[in-house]
C-alpha positions in Angstrom: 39.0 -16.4 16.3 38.5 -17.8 12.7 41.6 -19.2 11.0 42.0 -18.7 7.4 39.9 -21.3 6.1 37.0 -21.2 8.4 33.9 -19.5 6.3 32.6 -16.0 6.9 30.0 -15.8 9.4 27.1 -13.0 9.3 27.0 -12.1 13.0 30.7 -11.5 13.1 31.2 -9.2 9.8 31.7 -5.7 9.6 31.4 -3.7 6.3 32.2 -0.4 5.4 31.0 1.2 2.2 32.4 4.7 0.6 32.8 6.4 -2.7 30.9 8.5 -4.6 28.2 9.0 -7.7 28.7 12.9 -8.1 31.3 15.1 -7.5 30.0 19.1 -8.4 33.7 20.3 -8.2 35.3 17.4 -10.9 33.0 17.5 -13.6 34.9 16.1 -16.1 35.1 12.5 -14.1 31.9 10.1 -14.8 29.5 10.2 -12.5 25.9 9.9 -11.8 23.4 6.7 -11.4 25.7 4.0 -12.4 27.3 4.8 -9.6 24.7 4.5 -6.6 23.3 1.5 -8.0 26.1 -0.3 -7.6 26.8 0.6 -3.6 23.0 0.5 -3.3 22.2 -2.9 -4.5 25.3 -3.9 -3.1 24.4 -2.5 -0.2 21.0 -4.3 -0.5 22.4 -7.4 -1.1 24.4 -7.3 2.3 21.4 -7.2 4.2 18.9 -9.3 2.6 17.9 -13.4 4.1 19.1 -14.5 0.3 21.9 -12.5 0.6 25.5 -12.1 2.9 22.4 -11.6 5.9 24.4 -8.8 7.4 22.9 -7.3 10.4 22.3 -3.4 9.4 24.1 -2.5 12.6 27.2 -3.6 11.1 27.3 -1.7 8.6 28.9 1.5 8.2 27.4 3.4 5.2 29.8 6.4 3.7 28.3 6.5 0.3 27.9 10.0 -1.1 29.1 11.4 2.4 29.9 14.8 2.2 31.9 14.6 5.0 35.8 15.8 4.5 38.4 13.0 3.8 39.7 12.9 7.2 36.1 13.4 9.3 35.4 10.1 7.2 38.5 8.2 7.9 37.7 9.3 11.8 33.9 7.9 11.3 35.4 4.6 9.9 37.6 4.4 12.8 35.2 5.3 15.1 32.3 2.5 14.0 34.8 -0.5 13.7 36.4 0.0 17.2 32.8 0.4 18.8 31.5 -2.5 17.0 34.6 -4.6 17.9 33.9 -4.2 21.4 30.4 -4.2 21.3 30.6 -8.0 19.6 33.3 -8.4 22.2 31.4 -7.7 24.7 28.6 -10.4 23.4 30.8 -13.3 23.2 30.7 -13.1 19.5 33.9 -11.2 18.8 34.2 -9.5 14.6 36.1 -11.8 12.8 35.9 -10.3 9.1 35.9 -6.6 7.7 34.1 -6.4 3.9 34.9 -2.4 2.5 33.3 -1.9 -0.5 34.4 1.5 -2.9 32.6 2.5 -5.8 34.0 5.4 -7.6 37.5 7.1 -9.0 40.9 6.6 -8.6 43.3 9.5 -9.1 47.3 9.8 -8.7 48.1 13.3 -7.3 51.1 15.3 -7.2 54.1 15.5 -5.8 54.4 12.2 -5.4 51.7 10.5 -8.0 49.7 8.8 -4.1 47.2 6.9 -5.1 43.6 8.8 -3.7 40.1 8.1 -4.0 37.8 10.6 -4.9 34.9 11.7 -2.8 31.7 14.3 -3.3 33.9 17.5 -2.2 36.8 16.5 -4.7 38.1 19.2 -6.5 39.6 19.0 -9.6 43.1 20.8 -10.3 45.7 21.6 -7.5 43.4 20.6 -4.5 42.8 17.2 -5.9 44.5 15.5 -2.9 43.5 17.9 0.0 40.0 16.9 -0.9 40.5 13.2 -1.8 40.8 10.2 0.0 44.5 8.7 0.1 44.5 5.4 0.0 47.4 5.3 2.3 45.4 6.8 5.6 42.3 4.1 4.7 45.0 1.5 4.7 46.6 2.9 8.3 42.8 3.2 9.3 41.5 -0.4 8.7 44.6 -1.6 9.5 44.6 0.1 13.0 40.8 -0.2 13.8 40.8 -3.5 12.2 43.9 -5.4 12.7 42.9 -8.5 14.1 40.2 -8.9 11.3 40.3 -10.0 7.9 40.1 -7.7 5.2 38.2 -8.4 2.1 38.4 -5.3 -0.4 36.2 -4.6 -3.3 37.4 -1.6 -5.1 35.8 -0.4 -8.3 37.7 2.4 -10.1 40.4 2.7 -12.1 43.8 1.7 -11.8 42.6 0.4 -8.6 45.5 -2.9 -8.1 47.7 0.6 -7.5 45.8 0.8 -4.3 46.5 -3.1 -2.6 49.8 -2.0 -1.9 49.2 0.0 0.5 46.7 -2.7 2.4 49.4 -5.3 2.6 51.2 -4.3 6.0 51.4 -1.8 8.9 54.7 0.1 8.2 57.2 0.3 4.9 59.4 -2.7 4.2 59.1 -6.3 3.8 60.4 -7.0 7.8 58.4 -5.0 9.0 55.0 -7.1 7.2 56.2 -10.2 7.6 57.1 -9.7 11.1 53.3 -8.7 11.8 52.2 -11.7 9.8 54.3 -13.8 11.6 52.1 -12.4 15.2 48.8 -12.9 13.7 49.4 -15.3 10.2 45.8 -15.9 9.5 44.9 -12.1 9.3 45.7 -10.8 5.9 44.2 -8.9 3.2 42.7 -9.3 0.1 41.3 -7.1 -2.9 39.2 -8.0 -5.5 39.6 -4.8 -8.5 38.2 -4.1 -11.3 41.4 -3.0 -13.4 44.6 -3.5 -12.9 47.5 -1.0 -12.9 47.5 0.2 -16.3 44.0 0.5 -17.2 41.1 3.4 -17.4 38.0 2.4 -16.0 35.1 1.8 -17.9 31.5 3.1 -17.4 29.5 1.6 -20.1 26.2 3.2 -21.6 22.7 1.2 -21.1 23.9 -0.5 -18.2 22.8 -0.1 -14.7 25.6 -0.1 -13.2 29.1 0.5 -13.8 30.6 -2.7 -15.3 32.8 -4.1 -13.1 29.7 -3.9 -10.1 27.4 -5.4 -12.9 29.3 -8.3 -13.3 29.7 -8.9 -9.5 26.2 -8.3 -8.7 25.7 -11.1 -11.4 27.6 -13.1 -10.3 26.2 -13.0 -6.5 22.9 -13.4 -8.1 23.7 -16.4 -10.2 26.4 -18.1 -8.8 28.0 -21.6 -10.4 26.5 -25.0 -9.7 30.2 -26.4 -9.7 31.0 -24.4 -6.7 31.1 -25.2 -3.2 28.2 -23.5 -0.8 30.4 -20.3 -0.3 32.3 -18.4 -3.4 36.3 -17.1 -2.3 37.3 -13.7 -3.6 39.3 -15.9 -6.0 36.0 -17.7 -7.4 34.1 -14.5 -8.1 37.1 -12.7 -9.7 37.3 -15.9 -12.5 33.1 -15.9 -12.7 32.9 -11.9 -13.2 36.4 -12.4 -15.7 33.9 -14.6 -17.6 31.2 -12.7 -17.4 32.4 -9.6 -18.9 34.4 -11.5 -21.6 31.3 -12.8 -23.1 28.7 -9.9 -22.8 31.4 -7.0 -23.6 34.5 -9.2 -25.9 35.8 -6.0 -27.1 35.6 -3.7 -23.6 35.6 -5.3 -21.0 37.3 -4.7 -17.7 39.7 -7.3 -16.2 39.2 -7.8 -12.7 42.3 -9.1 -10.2 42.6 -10.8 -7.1 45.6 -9.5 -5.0 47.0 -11.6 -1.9 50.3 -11.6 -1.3 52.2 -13.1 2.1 50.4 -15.9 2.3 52.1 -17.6 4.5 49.6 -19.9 6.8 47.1 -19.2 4.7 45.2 -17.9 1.7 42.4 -15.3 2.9 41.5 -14.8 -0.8 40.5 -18.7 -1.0 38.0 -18.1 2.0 33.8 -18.7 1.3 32.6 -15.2 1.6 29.3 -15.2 -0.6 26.8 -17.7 -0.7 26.7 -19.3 -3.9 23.0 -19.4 -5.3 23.4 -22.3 -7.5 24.8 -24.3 -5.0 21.7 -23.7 -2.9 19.4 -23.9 -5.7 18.0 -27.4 -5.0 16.9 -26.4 -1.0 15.9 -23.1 -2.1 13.2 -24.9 -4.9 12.4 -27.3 -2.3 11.8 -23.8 0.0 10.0 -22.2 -2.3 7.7 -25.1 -3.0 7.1 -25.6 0.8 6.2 -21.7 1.2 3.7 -22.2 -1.6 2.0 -25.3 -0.1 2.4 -23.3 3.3 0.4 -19.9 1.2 -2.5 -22.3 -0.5 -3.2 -24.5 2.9 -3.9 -21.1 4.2 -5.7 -19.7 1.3 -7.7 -23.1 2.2 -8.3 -22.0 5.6 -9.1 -18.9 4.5 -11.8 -19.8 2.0 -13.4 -22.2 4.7 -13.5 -19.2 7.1 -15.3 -17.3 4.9 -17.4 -19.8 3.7 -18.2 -20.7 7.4 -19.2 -17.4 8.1 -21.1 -17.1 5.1 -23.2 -20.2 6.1 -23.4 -18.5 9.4 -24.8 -15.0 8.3 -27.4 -17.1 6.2 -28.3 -19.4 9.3 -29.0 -16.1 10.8 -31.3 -14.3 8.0 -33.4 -17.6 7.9 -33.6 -17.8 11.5 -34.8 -13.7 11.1 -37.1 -14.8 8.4 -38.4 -17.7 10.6 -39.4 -15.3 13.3 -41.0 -12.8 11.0 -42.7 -15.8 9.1 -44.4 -17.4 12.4 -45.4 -14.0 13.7 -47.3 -13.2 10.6 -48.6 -16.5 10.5 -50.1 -15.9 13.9 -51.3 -12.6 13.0 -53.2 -14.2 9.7 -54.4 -17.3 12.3 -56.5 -14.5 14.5 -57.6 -12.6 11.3 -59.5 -15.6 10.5 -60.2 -16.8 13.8 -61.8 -12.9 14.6 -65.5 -13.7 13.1 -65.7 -16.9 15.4 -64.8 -15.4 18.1 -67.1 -12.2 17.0 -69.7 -14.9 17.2 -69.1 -16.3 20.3 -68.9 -12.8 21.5 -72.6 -12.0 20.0 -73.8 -15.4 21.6 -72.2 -13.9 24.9 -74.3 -10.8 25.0 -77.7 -12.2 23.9 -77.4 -14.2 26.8 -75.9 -11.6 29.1 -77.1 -8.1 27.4 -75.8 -6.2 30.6 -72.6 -7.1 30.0 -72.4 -5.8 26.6 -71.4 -1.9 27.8 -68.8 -3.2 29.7 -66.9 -5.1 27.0 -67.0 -2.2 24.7 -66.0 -2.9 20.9 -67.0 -3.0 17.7 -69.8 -5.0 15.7 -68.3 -3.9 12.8 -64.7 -5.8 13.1 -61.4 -4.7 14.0 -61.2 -0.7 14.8 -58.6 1.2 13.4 -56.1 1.3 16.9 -56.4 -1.9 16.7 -54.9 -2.5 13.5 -52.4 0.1 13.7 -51.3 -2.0 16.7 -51.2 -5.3 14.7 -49.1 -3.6 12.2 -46.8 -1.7 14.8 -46.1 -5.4 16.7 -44.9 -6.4 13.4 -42.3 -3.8 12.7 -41.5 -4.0 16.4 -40.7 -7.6 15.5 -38.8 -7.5 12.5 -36.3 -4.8 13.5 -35.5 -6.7 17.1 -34.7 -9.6 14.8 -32.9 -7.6 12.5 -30.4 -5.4 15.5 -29.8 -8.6 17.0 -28.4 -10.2 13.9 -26.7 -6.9 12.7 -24.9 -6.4 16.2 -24.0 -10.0 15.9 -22.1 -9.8 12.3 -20.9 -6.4 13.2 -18.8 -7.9 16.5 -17.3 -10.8 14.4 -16.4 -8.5 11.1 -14.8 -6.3 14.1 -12.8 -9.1 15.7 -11.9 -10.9 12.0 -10.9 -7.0 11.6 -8.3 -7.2 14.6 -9.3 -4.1 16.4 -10.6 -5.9 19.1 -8.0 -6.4 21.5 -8.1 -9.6 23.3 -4.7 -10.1 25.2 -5.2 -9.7 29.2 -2.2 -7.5 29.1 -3.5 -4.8 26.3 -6.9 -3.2 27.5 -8.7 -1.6 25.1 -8.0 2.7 25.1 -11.8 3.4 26.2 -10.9 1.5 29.4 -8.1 3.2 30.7 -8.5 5.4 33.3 -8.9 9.3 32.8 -9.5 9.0 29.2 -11.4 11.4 27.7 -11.9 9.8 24.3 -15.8 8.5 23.8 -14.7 4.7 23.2 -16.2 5.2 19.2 -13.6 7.2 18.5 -10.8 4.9 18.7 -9.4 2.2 16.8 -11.0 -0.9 18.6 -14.5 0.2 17.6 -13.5 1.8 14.5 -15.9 1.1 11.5 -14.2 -0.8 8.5 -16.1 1.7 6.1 -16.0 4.6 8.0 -15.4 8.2 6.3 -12.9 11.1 8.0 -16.2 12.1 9.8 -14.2 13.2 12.9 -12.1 15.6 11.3 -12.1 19.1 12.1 -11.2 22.0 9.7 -9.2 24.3 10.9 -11.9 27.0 10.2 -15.0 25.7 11.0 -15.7 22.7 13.8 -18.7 22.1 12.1 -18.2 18.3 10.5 -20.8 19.2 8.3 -18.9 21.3 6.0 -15.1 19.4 6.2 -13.9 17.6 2.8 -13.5 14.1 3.9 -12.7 11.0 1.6 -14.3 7.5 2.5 -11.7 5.8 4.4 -11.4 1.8 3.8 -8.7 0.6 5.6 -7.2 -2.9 5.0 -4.3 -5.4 5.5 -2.1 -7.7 3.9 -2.5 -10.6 5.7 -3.9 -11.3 9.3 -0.9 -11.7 11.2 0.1 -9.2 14.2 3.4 -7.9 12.1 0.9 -6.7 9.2 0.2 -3.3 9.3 -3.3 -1.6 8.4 -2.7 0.8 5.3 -5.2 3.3 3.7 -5.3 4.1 0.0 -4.0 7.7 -0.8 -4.8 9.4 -3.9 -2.4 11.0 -6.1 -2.3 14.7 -6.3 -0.3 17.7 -6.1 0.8 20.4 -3.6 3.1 23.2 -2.4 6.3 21.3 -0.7 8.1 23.3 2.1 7.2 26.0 4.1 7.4 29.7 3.0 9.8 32.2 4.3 7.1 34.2 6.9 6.1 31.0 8.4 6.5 31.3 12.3 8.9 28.6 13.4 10.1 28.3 9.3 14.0 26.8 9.1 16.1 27.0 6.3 16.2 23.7 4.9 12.3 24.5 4.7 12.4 26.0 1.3 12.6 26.7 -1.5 8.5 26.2 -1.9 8.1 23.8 -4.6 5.2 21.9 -6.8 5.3 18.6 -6.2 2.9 16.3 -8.3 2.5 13.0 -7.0 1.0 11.0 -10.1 1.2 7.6 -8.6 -1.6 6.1 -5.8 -0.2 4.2 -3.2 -1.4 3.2 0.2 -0.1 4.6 3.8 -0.2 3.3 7.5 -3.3 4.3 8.7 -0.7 4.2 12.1 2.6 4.1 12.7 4.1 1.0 13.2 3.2 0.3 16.9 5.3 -1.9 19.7 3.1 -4.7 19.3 3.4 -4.7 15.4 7.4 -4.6 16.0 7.2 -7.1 18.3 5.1 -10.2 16.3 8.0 -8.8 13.5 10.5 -9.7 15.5 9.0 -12.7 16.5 8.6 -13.9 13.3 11.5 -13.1 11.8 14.4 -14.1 14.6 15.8 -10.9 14.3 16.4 -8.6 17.9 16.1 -5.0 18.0 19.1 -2.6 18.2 20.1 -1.3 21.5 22.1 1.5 23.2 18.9 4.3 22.0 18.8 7.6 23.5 16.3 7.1 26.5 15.3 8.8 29.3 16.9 7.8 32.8 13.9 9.1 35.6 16.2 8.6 38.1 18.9 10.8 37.0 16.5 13.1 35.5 18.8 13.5 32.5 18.3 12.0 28.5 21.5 9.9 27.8 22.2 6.9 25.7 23.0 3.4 27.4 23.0 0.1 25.9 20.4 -0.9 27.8 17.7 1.6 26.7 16.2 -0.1 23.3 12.5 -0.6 21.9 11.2 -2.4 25.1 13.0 0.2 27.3 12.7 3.6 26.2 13.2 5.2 29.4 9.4 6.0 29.3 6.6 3.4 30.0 4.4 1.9 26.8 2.7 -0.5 25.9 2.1 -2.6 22.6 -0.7 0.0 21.4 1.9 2.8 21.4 4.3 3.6 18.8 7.4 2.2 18.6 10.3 4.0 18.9 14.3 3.0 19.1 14.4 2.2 15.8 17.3 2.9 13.4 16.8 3.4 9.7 18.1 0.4 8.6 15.8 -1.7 11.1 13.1 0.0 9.5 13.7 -0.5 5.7 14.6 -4.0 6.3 11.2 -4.3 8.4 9.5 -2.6 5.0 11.7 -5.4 2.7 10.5 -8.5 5.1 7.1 -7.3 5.1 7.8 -7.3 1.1 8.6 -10.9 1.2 6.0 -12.3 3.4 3.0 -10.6 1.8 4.1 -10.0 -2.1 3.0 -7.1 -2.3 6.0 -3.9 -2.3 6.6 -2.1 1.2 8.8 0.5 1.7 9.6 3.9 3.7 7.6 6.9 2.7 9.6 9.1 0.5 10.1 12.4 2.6 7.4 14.3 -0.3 5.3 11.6 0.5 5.2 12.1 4.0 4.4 16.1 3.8 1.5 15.1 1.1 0.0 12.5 3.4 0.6 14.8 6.7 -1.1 18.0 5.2 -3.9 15.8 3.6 -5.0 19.3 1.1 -4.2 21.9 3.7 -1.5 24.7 2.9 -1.7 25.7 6.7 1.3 25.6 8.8 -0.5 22.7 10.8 -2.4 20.2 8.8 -5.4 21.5 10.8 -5.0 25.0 11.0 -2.3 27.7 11.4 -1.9 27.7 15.5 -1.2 24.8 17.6 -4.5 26.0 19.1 -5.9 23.0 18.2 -3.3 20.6 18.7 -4.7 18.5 21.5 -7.3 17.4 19.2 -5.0 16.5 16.4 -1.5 15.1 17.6 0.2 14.4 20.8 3.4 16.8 21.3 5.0 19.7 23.8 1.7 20.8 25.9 0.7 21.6 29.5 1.1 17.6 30.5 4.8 17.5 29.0 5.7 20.8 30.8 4.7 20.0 34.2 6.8 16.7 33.9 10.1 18.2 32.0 9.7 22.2 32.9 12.9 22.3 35.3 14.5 19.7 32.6 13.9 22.4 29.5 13.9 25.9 30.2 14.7 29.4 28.1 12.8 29.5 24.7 11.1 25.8 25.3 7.5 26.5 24.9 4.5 24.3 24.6 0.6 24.3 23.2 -1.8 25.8 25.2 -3.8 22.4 26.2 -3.6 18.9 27.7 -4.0 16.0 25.5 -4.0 13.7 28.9 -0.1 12.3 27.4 3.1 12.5 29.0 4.6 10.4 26.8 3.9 8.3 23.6 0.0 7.7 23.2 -1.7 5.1 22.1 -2.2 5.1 18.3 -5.3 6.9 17.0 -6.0 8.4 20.3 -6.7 11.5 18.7 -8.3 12.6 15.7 -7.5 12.0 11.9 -6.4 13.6 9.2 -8.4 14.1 6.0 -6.5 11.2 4.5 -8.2 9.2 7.5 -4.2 8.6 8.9 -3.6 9.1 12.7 -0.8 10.6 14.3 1.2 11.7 11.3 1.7 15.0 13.5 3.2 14.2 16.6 3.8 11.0 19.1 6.7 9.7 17.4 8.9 10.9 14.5 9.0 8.7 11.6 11.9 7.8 9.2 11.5 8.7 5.5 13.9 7.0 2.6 15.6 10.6 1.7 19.7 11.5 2.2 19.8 14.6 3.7 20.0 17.8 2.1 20.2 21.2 3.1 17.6 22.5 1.0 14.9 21.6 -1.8 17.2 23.1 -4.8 17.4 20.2 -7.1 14.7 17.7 -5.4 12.5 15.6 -7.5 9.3 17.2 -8.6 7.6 13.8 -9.0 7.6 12.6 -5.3 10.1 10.2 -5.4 12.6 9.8 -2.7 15.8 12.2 -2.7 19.1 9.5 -2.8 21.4 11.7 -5.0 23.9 13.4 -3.3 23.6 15.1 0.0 24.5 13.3 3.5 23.2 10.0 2.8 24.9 8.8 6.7 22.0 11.0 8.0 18.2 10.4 6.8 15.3 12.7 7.3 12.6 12.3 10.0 9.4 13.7 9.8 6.2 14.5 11.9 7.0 15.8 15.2 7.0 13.2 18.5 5.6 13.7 22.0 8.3 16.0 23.2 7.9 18.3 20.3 7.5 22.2 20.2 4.6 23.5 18.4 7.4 25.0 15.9 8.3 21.2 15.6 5.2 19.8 14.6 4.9 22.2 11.4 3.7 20.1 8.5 6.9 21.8 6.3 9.4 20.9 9.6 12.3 18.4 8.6 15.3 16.6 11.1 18.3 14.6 10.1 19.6 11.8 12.0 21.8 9.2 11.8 21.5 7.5 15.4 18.2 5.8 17.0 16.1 8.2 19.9 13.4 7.4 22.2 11.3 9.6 19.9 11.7 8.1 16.6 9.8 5.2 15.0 8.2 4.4 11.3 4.9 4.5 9.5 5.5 2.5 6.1 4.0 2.3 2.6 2.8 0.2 0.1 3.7 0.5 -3.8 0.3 -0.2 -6.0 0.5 -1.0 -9.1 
């Protein structure tokens, strides 16, 4: 275990983040944005490479919980004594605890306890039944986390009341000293914004309150005559100065508390890399990444240029053929009267002969110059298809969707498909429009709205996903109150006007995407999913079962599934970094506008799941015959085979009229939105939803292979806060 001056490391620190940015039962406390942007972006700054490099795992995210006080203490509990073993376990025990509270402090009656206030707060007489007492955090953490440091960042008023209830286990100065004396290198240290006597301050025009501004600042910038790492003591003195230049009148004193230091200072430990310290190696980096981005650009360039000397090689080796055979042609034009007089000669000399021969005196008859002119076309357009076909394969395998690896066959060549092999991805054409799409009304392709289609990618490795430009546009959000199937948090029906374009996976993220991402990144893939065990014939979660392991076999064409939230917005921000350009999560409005694709329908092809075979892969005849004993009652299916137990290869099936693939079904896919219980309140705009509600629990959407037709409703919405066998990602990609 660390002692108390060996630095922080990343793999063996916890973090814990609660507090609130709106309380609807104390309106007379501040509230709103100032607050979420700080947690968030200190949030963000936990996980990013430039950042604390946190894995996402080990973090415990309370923010804006609605959960009571106590259910909250016994989720904080919960995660650090799981997490503990399960680095245990690994040979990498915890060693460090980061909590992190952005909101209000409040002393409540009888006996002035110091509380922190949550979302369900109530002002008035409930005000500590329905706050957080600082006392049962303290008896939490230091339970759950006793062997661990314990760095606290607190941000609210009068929060120096709060250390003293961090400093020990029990009342009275034997008892702490005594525990101190067991384990001397585990204390506890807080970093506050005010001290005991002062208000808290929220100041207008900033982004965040002021204490979190100047920390975030102060990660961000760090100090040149600082070591590598910054102490809890260095970033109180570089926010102190901060905030006494930009606000000299107002601004908030921060304190470091650490008492009973008696074999060491835990305030005085690196915690945060320090930026400016760095600086130097991160220029040298950068400048490497950039010589690394034009040597490819380079490469690029020559390719292109290669191929462009190549396509002209070819049209001049067309225009070669073309130009001998018409110079042949124009040789026995004017070689014709020669041989007309040799053939004249011929029969003077042998008249009898001159019935057999047949011909013309007059020249060339008209068949035969219709065949002179059809040899011709014959031989241009040979020379033309076998050039065309030529390009076509190359722009298809420069494309990527011809795939090459021994152990990923193309879809057309798997046994009992039933898909002709031009209707999937591998043969896909780069221009192609949403030809294949069916309306719900008519089968007739003729008479179905389709938008030309242009897929493309950021960059050409195998992590980089292919995206499709969506328009904006506006539609009815939810599903209304008749709608078979229709759940609660379905409604109200609301306008949502999307005014922004922005570009969509044309797939979801498949395993063989996630896989060159973790490749290329060094990061590994959560485990302990929710996976099917065939031998037990039960679902049940085990360590073992992650994004290799399902429980269910797949292969890199399929979806990926196993994937917690945070795995997937930190895919979305490294995907950000390695292609400059801004990925994300779909906002959960986003998702319903890209899944119903125009259509008000229950389905985005129809209103039945009659057709649902040709559209997405859920719940049909295959999935019963395998599961029917497993789910009985009410479980009911589609009325057809798709030909898929399980998962499916991406874009097995047909497209929307977005020209997106398997936004309906295969795997469910994680949107950016806190959960809430209904659309009162949601943004009109399409944004994503991160005010309020259960932001421990994020909204899925789409359906997955083991979905009821009721479950695969364009308007149908899930909450989790776990990873499943059936849940992946599909991400976007801001334009500007």
């Amino acid at each position: 275990m660390a002692g108390a001056g060996a630095d922080i490391s990343p793999e063996r620190t916890l973090a814990v983040l609660l507090g609130v940015s709106r309380m609807p039962m104390a309106p007379r406390l501040a509230q709103g944005r100032a607050f979420s942007n700080s947690a968030r972006h200190f949030y963000e700054y936990l996980v990013s490479p430039t950042g604390m490099r946190l894995l996402p795992e080990n973090i415990h995210d309370l923010f804006d919980s609605d959960r009571p006080p106590l259910e909250q203490l016994s989720h904080v509990s919960d995660f650090l004594a799981s997490r503990c073993r399960e680095l245990e376990s690994k040979g990498t025990p915890a060693t460090d605890l980061i909590v992190c509270y952005v909101g209000h402090g409040l002393f409540c009656p009888p006996k002035q306890a110091f509380h922190l206030t949550i979302q369900l707060t109530e002002q008035g007489a409930r005000e500590a039944l329905t706050s957080l007492p600082a006392s049962m955090l303290a008896q939490t953490l230091n339970g759950a986390a006793r062997l661990l440091r314990k760095y606290l960042l607190v941000d609210c008023c009068f929060s120096a009341a709060a250390f003293a209830e961090f400093q020990g286990a029990g009342p009275g100065q034997a008892v702490r000293e005594q525990l101190l004396t067991d384990l001397p290198l585990r204390g506890a240290t807080l970093l506050c914004s005010v001290s005991n006597d002062d208000a808290y301050l929220v100041t207008a025009g900033l982004e965040h309150t002021m204490f979190s501004d100047g920390l975030l600042r102060a990660l961000q910038q760090g100090s040149a005559s600082l070591g590598s790492r910054l102490s809890l003591c260095e970033m109180g003195d570089l926010i102190k100065h901060d905030l006494e230049q930009r606000f000299p009148e107002t601004w908030v004193r921060p304190e470091v508390h650490s008492p009973y230091k008696l074999e060491g200072d835990v305030a005085s430990i690196g915690i945060f890399p320090n930026p400016a310290h760095d600086k130097p190696r991160l220029l040298e980096a950068e400048r490497q990444r950039q010589a690394e981005l034009a040597r490819k650009d380079r490469e690029e360039r020559q390719r292109q240029a290669a191929r462009a000397a190549e396509r002209r090689q070819q049209e001049q080796e067309v225009e070669a053929i073309v130009q001998a055979e018409l110079d042949r042609r124009r040789q026995a034009e004017r070689d014709r009267p020669l041989q007309k007089g040799r053939r004249a000669a011929a029969d003077r000399q042998a008249p009898d002969s001159a019935g057999i021969r047949g011909g013309s005196a007059s020249g060339v008859s008209p068949w035969q110059f219709m065949l002179t002119v059809l040899g011709l076309t014959a031989v241009i357009v040979v020379a033309y298809v076998a050039w065309h076909l030529g390009h076509k394969s190359a722009a298809q395998v420069a494309r990527g969707r011809v795939f090459t690896s021994s152990s990923v066959r193309p879809l057309a060549a798997r046994q009992g498909s039933k898909l002709a092999a031009a209707s999937l991805p591998a043969t896909a054409n780069p221009s192609r429009t949403s030809a294949d799409l069916v309306p719900a009304s008519d089968h007739s392709d003729t008479t179905a709205q389709r938008m030309e289609v242009k897929p493309f990618r950021d960059c050409e490795a195998g992590y980089c996903p292919w995206m499709v430009m969506i328009p904006p546009g506006r539609f009815d959000m939810g599903s209304p109150s008749g709608e078979k199937g229709r759940e609660a948090n379905e409604g109200p029906v609301h306008e949502v006007k999307i005014n922004h374009a922005f570009a969509a996976g044309e797939f979801p993220i498949t395993r063989g995407e996630w896989r060159a991402y973790l490749a290329a990144s060094g990061r590994t893939g959560s485990n302990n999913c929710s996976g099917w065990n065939d031998s037990k014939r039960v679902w049940e979660q085990k360590p073992e079962y992650n994004w290799l392991n399902p429980g269910f076999p797949q292969d890199d064409n399929h979806p990926v599934v196993c994937v917690t939230w945070d795995e997937a917005r930190v895919y979305a921000a490294w995907l950000t970094q390695q292609t400059h350009h801004q990925y994300r999560l779909l906002s959960e409005a986003e998702y319903e506008y890209i899944n119903r694709a125009g259509a008000s329908t229950a389905y985005f092809w129809g209103d039945t799941d009659a057709d649902q075979c040709l559209y997405a892969n859920g719940a049909d005849a295959a999935t019963k015959a395998r599961f029917d004993w497993v789910l009985v009652g009410d479980w009911t299916v589609a009325a057809c085979n798709d030909g898929h137990v399980y998962t499916s290869p991406v874009g097995s099936l047909k497209a929307n009229r977005f020209g997106l693939y398997d936004t309906t079904g295969n795997a469910w896919s994680w949107t950016q939105d806190c959960y809430h219980a209904s659309y009162r309140g949601a943004p009109a705009d399409g944004t994503a939803w991160l005010e309020g509600g259960d932001c421990s629990r994020r909204v899925l959407r789409g359906g997955a292979w083991v979905s009821i037709p009721d479950r695969m409703r364009a308007g149908q919405r899930l909450r989790y806060g776990a990873t499943f066998f059936h849940v992946g990602l599909r991400v976007a990609r801001t334009t500007s």
